[in-house]
N, C-alpha and C positions, 0 to 999 in steps of 0.2 A: 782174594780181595784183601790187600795188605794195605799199613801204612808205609810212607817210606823213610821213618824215624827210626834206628834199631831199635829191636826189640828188645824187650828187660829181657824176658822169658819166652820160651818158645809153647805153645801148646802141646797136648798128647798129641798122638800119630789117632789116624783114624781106628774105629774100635768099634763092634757091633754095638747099638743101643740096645737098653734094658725094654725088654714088652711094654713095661708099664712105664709110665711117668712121674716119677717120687719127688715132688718139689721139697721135701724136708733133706732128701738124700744129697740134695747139690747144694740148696743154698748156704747153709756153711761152710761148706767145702771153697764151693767158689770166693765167697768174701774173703777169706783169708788168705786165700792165695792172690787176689786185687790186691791187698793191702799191703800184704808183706812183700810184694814183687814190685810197690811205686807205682800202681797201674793209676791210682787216683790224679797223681797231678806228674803226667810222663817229664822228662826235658825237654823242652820246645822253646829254647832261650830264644829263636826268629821268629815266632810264632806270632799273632797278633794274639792277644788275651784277650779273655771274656773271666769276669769275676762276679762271683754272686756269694752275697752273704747270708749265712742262716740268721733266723729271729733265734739269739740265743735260749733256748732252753732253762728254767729254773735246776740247779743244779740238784735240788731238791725230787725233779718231777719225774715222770714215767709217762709214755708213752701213750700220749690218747687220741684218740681217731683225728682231734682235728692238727696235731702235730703230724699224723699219717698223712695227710692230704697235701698240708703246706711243704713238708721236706720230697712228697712223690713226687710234687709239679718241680721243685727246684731239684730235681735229682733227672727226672725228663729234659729239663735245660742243659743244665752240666754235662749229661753225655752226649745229647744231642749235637754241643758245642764241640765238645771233646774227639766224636769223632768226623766230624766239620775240618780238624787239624787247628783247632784253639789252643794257646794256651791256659787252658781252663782253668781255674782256680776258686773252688768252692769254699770257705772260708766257716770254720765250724769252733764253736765254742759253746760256753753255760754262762748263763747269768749267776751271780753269787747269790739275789734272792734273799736281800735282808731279813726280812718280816720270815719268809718262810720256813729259812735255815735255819736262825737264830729261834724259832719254835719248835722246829725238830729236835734240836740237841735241848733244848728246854725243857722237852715232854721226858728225854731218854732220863735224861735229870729226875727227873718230878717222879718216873717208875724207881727209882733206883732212893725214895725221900732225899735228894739232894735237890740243890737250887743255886741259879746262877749266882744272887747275892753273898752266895758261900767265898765265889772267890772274888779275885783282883777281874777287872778289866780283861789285863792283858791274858790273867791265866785262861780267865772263861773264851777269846779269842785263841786259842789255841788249840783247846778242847774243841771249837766248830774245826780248827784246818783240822785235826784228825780225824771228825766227823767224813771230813771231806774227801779226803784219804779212804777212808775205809768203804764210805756209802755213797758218795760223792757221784759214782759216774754209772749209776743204773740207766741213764735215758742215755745213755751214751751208745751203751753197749745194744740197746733197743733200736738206736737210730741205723745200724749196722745191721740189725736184722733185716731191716725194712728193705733194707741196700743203699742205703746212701753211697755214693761214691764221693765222702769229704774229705779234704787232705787234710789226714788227723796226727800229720807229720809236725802241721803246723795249728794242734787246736789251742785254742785260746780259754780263757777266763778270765771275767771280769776284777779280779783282786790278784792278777799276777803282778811280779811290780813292775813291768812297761808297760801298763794298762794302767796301775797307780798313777804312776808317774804320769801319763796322758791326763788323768781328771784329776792331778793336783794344778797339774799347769793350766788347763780350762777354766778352771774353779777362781786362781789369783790371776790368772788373764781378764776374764769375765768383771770380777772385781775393782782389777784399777781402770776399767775403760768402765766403770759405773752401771753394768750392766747383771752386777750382783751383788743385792744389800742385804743387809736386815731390817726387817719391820714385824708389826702388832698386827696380825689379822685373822680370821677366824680360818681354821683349819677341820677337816675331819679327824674329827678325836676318839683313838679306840681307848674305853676306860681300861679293859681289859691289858693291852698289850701296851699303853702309857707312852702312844703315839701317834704324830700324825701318818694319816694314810690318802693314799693317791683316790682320787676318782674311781681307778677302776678297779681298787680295793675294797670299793664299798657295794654291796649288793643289794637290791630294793626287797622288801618283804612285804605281803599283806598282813596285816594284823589289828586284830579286832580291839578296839577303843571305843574310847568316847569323843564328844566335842561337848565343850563346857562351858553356860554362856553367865557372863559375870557383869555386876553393875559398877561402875569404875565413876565413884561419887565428883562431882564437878566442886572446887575447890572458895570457897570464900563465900557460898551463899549463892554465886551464879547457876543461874537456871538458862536454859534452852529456849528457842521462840516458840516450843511446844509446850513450856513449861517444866520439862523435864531437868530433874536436876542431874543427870546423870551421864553416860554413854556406855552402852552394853558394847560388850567385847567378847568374842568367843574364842576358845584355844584347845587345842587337841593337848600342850604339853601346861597346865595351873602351872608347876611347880617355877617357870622361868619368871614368874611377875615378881619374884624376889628379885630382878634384876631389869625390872622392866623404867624406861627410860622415857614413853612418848606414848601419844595414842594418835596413831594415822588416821587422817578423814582425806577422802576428795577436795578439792578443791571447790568443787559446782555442783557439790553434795548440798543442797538446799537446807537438809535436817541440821546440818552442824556450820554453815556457813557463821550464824553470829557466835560462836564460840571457836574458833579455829583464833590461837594464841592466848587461851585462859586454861589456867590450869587443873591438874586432874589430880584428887587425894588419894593415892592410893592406900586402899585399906586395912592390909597386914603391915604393911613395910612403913606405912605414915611420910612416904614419899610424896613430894611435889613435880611433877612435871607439864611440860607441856602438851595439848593437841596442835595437831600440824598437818598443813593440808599436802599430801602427798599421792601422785599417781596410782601409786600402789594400792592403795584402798579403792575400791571397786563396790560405787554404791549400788550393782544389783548384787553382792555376795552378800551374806547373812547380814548384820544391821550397817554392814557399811565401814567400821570403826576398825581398826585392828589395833591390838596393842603389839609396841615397837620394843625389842628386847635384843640391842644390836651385839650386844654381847657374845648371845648365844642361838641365833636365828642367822641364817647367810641372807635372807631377801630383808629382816632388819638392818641387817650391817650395813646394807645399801641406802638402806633408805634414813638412819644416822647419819652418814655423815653427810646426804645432803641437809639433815634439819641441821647440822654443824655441829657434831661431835667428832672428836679426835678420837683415833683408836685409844688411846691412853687414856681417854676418858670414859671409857665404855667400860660398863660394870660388868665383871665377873662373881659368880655363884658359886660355880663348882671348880675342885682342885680335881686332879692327875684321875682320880679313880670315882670321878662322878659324884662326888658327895658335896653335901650344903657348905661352905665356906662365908664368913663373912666379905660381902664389898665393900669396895673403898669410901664409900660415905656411911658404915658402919651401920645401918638401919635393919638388917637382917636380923629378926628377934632370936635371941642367942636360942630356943627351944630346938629351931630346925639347924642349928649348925653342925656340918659333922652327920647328918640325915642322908641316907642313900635317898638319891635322885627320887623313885620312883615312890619312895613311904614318904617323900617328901611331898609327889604331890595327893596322893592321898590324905595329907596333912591340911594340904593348904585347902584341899575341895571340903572340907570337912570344916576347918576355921572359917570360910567366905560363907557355909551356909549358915555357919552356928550367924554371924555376923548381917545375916540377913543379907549379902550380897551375890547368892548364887541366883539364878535367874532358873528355876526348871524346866525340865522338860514334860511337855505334858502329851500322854496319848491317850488317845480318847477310843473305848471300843464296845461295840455291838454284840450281846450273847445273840443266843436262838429265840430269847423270846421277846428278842428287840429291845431291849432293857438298856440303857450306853452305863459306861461306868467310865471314870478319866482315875486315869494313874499319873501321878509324878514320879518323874525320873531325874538323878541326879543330872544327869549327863544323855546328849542326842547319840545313840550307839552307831559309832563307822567305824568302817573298815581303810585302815589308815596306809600309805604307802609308808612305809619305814625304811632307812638305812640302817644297816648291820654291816659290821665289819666282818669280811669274806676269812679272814683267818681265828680273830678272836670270838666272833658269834657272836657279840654282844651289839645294843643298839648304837649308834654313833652318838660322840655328841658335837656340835659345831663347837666351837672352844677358843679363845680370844689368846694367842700364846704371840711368842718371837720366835719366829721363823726368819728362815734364810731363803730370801727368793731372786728369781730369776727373771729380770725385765724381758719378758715374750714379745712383749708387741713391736719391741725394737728388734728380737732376733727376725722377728717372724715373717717383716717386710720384704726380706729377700725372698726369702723361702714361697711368701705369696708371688713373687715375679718371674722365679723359677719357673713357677706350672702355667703361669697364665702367658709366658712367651715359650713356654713348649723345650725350655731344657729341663724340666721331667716331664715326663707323658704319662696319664696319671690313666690304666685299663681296666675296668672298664671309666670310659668317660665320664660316665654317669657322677662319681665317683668328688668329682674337680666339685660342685658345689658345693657338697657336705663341707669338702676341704676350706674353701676359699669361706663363707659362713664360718667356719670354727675360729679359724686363723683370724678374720680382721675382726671377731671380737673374743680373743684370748686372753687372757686373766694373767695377773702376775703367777709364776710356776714354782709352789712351795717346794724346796728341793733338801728341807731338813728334815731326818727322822733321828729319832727319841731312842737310839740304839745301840748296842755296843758290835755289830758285828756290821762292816761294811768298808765304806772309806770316810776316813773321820775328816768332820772340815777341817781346810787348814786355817784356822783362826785361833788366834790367842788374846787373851783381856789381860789386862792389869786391875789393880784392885778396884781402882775408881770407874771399869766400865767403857777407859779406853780399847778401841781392837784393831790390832794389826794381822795382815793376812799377808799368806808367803806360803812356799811350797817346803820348809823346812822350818823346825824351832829358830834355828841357830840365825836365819834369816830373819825373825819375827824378833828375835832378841835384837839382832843390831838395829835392826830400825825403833825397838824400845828403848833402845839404851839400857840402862843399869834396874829397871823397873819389872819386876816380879810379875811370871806372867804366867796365865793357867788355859788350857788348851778348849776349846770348847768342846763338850760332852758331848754332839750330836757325830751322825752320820748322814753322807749323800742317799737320796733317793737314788733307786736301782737303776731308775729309768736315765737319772745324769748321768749316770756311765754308760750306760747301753748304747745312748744317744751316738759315743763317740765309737760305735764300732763300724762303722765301715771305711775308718782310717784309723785308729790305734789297734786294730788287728794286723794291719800292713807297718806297724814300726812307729808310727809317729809318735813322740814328736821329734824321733830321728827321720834323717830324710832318708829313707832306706828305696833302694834300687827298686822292690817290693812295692812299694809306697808310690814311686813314681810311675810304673807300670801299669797297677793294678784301680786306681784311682782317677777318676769316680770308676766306682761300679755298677758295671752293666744294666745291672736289673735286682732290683728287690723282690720277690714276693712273699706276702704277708696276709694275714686276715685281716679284712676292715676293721674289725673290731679295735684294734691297738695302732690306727692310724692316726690318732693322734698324741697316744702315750708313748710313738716308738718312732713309727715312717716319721711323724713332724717336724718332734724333737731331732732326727738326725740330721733332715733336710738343713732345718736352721741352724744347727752347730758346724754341719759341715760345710757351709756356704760359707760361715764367719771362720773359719779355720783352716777353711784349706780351699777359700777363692771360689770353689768349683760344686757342684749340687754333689749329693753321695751318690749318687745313681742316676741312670738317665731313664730310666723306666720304672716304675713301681706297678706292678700286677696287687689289686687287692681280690681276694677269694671270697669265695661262701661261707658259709659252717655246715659243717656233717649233721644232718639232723636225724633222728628217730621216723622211722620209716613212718609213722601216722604223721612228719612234720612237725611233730612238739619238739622244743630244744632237747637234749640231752641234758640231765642233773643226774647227782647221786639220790638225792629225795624222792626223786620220780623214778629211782629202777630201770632208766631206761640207756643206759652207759653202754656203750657198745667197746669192748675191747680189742683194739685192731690186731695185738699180739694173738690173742684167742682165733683173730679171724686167720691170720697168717699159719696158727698152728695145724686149723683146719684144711683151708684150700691152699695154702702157699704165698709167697708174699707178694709173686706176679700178679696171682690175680687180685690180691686186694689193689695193689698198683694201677692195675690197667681202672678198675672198676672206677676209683678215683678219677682218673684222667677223663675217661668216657664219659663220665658224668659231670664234667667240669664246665661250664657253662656259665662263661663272664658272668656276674653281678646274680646267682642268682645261688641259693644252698643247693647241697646234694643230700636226698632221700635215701637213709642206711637200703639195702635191700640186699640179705644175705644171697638169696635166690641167683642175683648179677653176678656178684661174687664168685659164686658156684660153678656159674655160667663162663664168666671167661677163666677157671680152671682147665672147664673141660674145652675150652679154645686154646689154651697150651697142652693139653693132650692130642686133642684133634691135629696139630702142628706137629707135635712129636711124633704121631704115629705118619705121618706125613713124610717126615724124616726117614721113618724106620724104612716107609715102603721104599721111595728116592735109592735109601742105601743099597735094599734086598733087589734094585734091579739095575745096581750100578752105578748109581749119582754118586759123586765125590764133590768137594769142594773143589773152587775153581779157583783156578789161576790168574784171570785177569779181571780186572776193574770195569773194565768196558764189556758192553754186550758180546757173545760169540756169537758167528756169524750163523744164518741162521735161512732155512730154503720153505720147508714145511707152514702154512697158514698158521699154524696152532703153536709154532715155535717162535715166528714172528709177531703173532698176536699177543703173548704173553710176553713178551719183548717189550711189547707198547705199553702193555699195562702197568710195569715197574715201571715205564718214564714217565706216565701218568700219576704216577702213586707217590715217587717221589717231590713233582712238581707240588702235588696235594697237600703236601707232607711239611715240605718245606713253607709254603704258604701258611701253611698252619700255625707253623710254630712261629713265626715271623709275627704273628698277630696275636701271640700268646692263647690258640684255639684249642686249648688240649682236649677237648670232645672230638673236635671234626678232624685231629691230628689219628686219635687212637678210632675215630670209626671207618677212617680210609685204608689205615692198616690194616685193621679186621675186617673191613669188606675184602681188600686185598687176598688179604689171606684164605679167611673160609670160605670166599666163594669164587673168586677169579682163580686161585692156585687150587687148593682142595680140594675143591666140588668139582670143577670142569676142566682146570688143565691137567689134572690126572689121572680124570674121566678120560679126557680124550687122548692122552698120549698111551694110555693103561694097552698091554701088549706090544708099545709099537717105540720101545725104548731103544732104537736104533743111537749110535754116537755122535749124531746131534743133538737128539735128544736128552741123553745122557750129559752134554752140556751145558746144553740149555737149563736143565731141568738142576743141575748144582749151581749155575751163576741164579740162577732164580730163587732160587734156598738161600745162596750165601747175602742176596737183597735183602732178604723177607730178614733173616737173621738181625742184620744190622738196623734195617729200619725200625724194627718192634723191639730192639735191643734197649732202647730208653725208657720204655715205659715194663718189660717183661725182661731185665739183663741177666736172671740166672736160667732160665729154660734155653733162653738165645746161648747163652757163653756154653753152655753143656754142649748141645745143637754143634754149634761151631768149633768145638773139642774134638765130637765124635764123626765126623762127617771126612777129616782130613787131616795132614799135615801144614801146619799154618807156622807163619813167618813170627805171628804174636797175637795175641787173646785178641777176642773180638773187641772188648769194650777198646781197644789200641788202634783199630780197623778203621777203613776210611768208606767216608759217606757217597752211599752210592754216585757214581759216576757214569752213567749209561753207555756215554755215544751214543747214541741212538732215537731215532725218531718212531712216533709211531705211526703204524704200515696201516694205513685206512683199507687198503683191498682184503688186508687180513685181518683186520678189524671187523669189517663187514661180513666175510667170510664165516669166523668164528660166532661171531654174535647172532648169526643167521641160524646157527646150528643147536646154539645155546637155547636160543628163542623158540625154533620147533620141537625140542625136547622137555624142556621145562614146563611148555606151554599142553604139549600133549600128556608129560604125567601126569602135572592140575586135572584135566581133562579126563582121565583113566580114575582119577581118583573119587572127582563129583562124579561122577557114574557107576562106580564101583564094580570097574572092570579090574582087573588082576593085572598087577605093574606089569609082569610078565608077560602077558598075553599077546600073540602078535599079530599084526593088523597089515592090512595092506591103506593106503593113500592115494586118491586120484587131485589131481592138479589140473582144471580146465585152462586154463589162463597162465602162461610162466615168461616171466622175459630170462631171454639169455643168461643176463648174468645166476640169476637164480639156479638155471638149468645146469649152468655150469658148477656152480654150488655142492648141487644134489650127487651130481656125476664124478665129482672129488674127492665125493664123504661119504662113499656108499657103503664104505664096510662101516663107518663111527655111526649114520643112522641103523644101519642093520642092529648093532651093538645097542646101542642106548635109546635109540629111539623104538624101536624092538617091531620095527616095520619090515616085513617082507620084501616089499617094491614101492617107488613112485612112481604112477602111471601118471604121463603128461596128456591125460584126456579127460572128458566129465565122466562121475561116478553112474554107475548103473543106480535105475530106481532106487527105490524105498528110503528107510530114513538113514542119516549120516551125521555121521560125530566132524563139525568144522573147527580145525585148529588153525589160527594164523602163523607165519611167521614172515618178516621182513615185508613184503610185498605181494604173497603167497597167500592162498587162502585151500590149506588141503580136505579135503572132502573123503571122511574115512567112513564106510557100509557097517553099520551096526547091529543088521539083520545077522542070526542065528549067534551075534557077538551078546548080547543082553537082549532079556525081556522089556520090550521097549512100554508096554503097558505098565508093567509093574513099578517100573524104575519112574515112571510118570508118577504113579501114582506115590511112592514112596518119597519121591522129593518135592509134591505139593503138600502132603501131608507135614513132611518137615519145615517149611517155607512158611506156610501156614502157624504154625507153631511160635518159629523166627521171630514172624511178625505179631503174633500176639504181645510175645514178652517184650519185643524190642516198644511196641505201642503203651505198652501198661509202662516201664521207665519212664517213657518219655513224659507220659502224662506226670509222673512222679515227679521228675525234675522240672518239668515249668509250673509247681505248683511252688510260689516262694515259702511259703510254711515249711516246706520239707526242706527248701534250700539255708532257711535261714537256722533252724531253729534243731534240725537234725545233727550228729555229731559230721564232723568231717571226713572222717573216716565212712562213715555210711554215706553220704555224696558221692564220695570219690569211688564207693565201691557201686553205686549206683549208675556212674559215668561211665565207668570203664563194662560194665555188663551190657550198659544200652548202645557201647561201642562195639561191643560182642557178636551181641543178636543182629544188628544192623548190618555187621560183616557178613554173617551167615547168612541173612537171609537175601542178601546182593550175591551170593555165593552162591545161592540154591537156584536165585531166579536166572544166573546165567547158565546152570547146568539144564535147567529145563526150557530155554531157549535154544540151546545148543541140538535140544533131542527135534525142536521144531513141532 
């Protein structure tokens, strides 16, 4: 089974295989010899292409389970494509990875008492590319283990300069169609790292606080229709009322109706402003009131500028590194200037109580001898959701800066029309709300970071605050004229260059042959999770850039999770390391286990045990091989079925055109479970269990045929998901034209032969079914039995009388008599339309075995009855770990088995 493209390299000649199976022993071996022989992206200039692009990699990162999963499904594709006769073209590169580079070389710094401030700019930029040189390509060399087959002839990186050069041109394209400005808006602000950060930089934390409720004195003497002169406001963060601007009430909030536009004294700050009736305030949450601080709150910010503040107006508290700063109306008492945030607000909870405006908390409690006693508390203690920034650790803070942003909801329109007239297909479907929800209400996309390692914008200012934007100084000069001009200090977010790689990895914004080829591509796959920090962004760049969606299918995946179902963290110990896993069983099986478990829209449960399991399915294969070789099988020479007289040669025959139709189907639908469990039915039980059961002694040279075009299938078809056991396999079996991953996709000719179908399965069925049977009874597999048959049609008869030496053999029967059985009792096995009637007199104690399998059955159902009762009792459902449910479910699936297991063995005895 060749391709019919020359081959680079020719494989070994056929060579006895090794006893055992040493997944460590080949998979290096193999990779390099893919790589270094071009097997990854052959010539196939007439080819049609298929292209898929990796989620780049942080060039920083290494290898973790859920990169294992996302590069197996697109490495399943790519060969699967590849040996289909695609021009396949996997496209592999690393993200540059601002934030997380630029604190690698930081830390190496900070061990060594050095610091980035020590040099220039440009020097410290140079110290990262040697960084990147030296340490640079750890996930790389990891991605290779796993087996990717990327054409790493052509890998990329995001700060090469024809990548540059693509997000300079984007960036002053973007710009003069008015589609990237600058503006004043609040940003996630890491104090630590002295920039803003993305969304999905920021990581939620619980953390134990307070809520602190404060009297917020009503301004000129005005009282409330309750009398009250005041409005209580509560707040998890005191310290922002130094910047506080408003106090939100409802609208149809009854309590504050006659004071909505009278103003509020605030107490430290001796600010005036006003109450204003806004949505946001929610008169069934604590008093109703909230104070508005649009500065430094993102659901404030909203809610300013409907009361009609301008970002330019909005008061700032804190500088770069969180500390008290004075605002622009100067009323910040000079004591807290220059205060870290947090003694800040322990400052101010301390000055509102001395002031008599802290409102307590009060809890009131009962000893033993009934006695109440009330305590005041500063502060109501909660457990607060927190932002933290994922690389500097510390808390965020919302932060009112100039930023460089991105008008979304104009890219975004396309990119919403894309999916909803089905030029991307978005799998699982499920999938397309989220999308379509995020998209028509997206937010302008802050695309400036606070960095020195990246790509720098290209803008320049003159003294007065003019800014001219160009893909070069010298550009930026002639449109200044003679006016001194300084570059801005920031850098693009990672995610606006990523955005453009599924066309500036292809050449753009040359028009490269590559480019036109390979564009859109085929199919994405990615994790939901960064569907809209990666898949959205690209969709909309690449629609406005190059006419055409990036891809015409986007597959979003699971997350690998901790076999109890809890996410994986470092915090929680519960990290599974897929190199570790590959060390152990080999990197086929951690591959297959992935695939298997792949199951549109839903995670996959770590379980080393599967792992394990489909190792010993690539051993179980190889010694498969071994036998094949020790009785003559070679690799075959034709693509098509050979021809073929024997039931059991024709049966198996049908089975590969079955498997392949299954197969193909599968992948066509992106099903990589139902893709990897027809193969493995395929293999461990249609070829290993029973066609070599039944061909076992009777290796005549059709069989010897048969039995290598059948191998050289099995080979290719599991070759996408298992390719170094397969490529060994395929080495060692024969003389080949060129490596298997080069090999062409099964091609059968052939239909499947229903008479031998029936045949076969008839044979399958009385055997299977009679060792079940031997086994509840606990007769000895061996033992042999004679079978009476009162009732047979023809075809059956004819069956029996075709296959009398393979029943002798495996079904380990003496004779079929086609008459009713003599008295006493009888072991009944079906098969097909047959109902055989085997005398178990002097075969077992037919008392004892009675009594031994009520006694167990009995048992069965106790335990299966005490679960059951456990699990519809909701107290255990609800309130028990999951873990103990689930171990609950699966026992009361157990007993339930067993004892449907016991009850048909002692129906059977009659």
């Amino acid at each position: 089974m060749t391709d019919t493209s020359p081959a680079p390299h020719s494989s070994a000649p056929e060579s006895a295989l090794d006893k055992t199976f040493d997944p460590a022993a080949i998979e290096a071996k193999w990779y390099a010899h893919w790589e270094e022989n071009g097997c990854f992206r052959p010539e196939r200039p007439d080819a049609a292409p298929f292209t898929i692009v990796n989620p780049p990699p942080n060039v920083t990162g290494s290898l973790h389970i859920g990169h294992a999963l996302d590069n197996t499904l697109q490495d399943i594709v790519i060969r699967h494509e590849r040996l289909k006769g695609k021009d396949a073209l996997w496209v592999v590169g690393t993200d540059h990875a601002g934030i997380a580079t630029q604190m690698v070389v930081e830390r190496q710094m900070e061990a060594r008492q050095d610091k980035r401030t020590n040099y220039t700019r440009d020097a410290f930029v140079e110290k990262v590319w040697e960084w990147k040189a030296q340490s640079g390509g750890a996930i790389t060399r990891q991605l290779r283990r796993l087996g990717c087959s990327m054409d790493w002839s052509r890998e990329q990186f995001t700060m090469d300069p024809h990548f540059t050069q693509a997000v300079l041109k984007v960036f002053v394209t973007l710009y003069k169609e008015g589609l990237i400005y600058r503006d004043k808006r609040l940003v996630n602000w890491d104090p630590k790292l002295k920039t803003a950060i993305s969304d999905l930089e920021v990581e939620t934390r619980e953390v134990k606080g307070g809520f602190w409720h404060f009297k917020y004195p009503l301004a000129d003497g005005v009282t409330r229709d309750d009398g009250l002169d005041y409005i209580e406001v509560a707040t998890t963060r005191p310290e922002t009322m130094l910047a506080d601007m408003a106090v939100a009430v409802n609208a149809e909030d009854a309590r504050y109706k006659s004071v909505i536009g009278k103003e509020i004294l605030q107490p430290i700050t001796g600010r005036r402003f006003r109450i204003v009736a806004d949505e946001h305030a929610d008169p069934e949450l604590g008093s109703g009131a909230v104070k508005i601080t649009p500065g430094h709150d993102f659901n404030d910010f909203e809610v300013g500028k409907r009361a009609g503040f301008k970002a330019s107006e909005m008061l700032n508290m804190f500088d770069a590194d969180a500390n008290v700063v004075q605002t622009a109306d100067g009323l910040v008492p000079e004591k807290y200037l220059g205060m870290e945030r947090f003694a800040a607000r322990a400052a101010i909870v301390a000055e509102m109580k001395e002031l008599g405006f802290l409102i307590p908390h009060v809890v009131t409690t009962t000893n033993k001898d009934g006695e109440t006693e009330t305590v005041e508390h500063d502060a109501e203690p909660r457990t607060i959701q927190t932002p933290f920034g994922d690389r500097g650790g510390v808390v965020i803070e919302p932060w009112l800066t100039d930023q460089w942003y991105v008008d979304a909801a104009t890219l975004a329109q396309p990119a919403i029309a894309a999916v909803r007239e089905g030029a991307i297909e978005v799998v699982p479907k499920t999938w397309e709300k989220t999308y379509f929800n995020w998209m028509e209400n997206i937010q302008p996309w802050c695309v400036s970071r606070q960095l020195w390692w990246g790509h720098r914008i290209p803008a320049w200012y003159t003294p007065d605050g003019e800014v001219f934007v160009a893909e070069t100084e010298e550009e930026a000069q002639a449109q200044a004229g003679n006016k001194p001009l300084t570059r801005d200090e920031d850098v693009l977010d990672t995610w606006f260059s990523s955005a453009l790689w599924p066309f500036a990895t292809l050449g753009w914004p040359e028009q490269t042959e590559l480019l036109a080829k390979h564009y859109p591509n085929d199919l994405l796959i990615s994790g939901f999770d960064i569907l809209f920090f990666w898949c959205a962004r690209m969709a909309m760049q690449g629609i406005h850039f190059m006419d055409d969606v990036p891809w015409k299918k986007l597959y979003l995946h699971g997350l690998v999770r901790a076999a109890d179902g809890a996410k994986m963290s470092k915090s929680k110990g519960n990290v599974v390391d897929p190199l570790g896993l590959i060390d152990q069983y080999g990197a086929d099986a951690l591959r297959f286990f992935m695939a298997a478990m792949e199951s549109q829209g839903r995670d996959i449960k770590m379980d080393d045990k599967r792992v394990e399991g489909y190792r010993n399915f690539a051993t179980k294969l190889w010694n498969a091989a071994r036998f094949c070789q020790s009785n003559g099988v070679v690799a075959s020479t034709s693509v098509a079925a050979p021809k073929a007289t024997s039931a059991v040669n024709r049966w198996i025959i049908g089975e590969v055109v079955d498997t392949v139709a299954e197969l193909d189907k599968a992948m066509a639908d992106l099903r990589f479970d139902a893709a990897a469990n027809a193969i493995y039915h395929f293999v461990w039980d249609n070829f290993c269990d029973w066609y070599i059961e039944l061909v076992k002694g009777n290796f005549d040279a059709e069989t010897q045929a048969v039995a290598g075009w059948v191998l050289d299938q099995i080979l290719v078809m599991l070759h996408p998901f298992m390719p170094f056991v397969t490529e060994e396999l395929w080495s060692k079996m024969g003389t080949r034209e060129a490596e298997l991953i080069l090999a062409k996709w099964p091609e059968p000719e052939a239909s499947v032969d229903s008479a031998a179908k029936a045949e076969v399965e008839w044979l399958i069925a009385l055997i299977g079914n009679l060792r079940a049977a031997k086994a509840e009874l606990g007769i000895a597999p061996g033992a042999r039995l004679t079978a009476y048959i009162a009732e047979v049609t023809e075809a059956t008869r004819a069956i029996i009388e075709a296959n009398a030496t393979v029943i002798d053999r495996l079904a380990r029967l003496d004779a079929i008599h086609f008459a009713a059985a003599p008295a006493g009792p009888v072991l009944q096995v079906g098969a097909g339309d047959a109902m055989l009637a085997i005398p178990l007199e002097g075969v077992i104690d037919i008392a004892a075995e009675k009594a031994r399998l009520e006694k167990a059955l009995a048992t069965s159902q106790k335990e299966a009855k005490s679960l059951e009762g456990r699990l519809s009792n909701p107290k255990f459902v609800e309130k028990a770990k999951p873990e103990a449910v689930e171990k609950a479910r699966a026992d009361h699936a157990m007993h339930a088995a067993e004892a449907a297991r016991l009850a048909a063995a002692l129906e059977r005895l009659g």
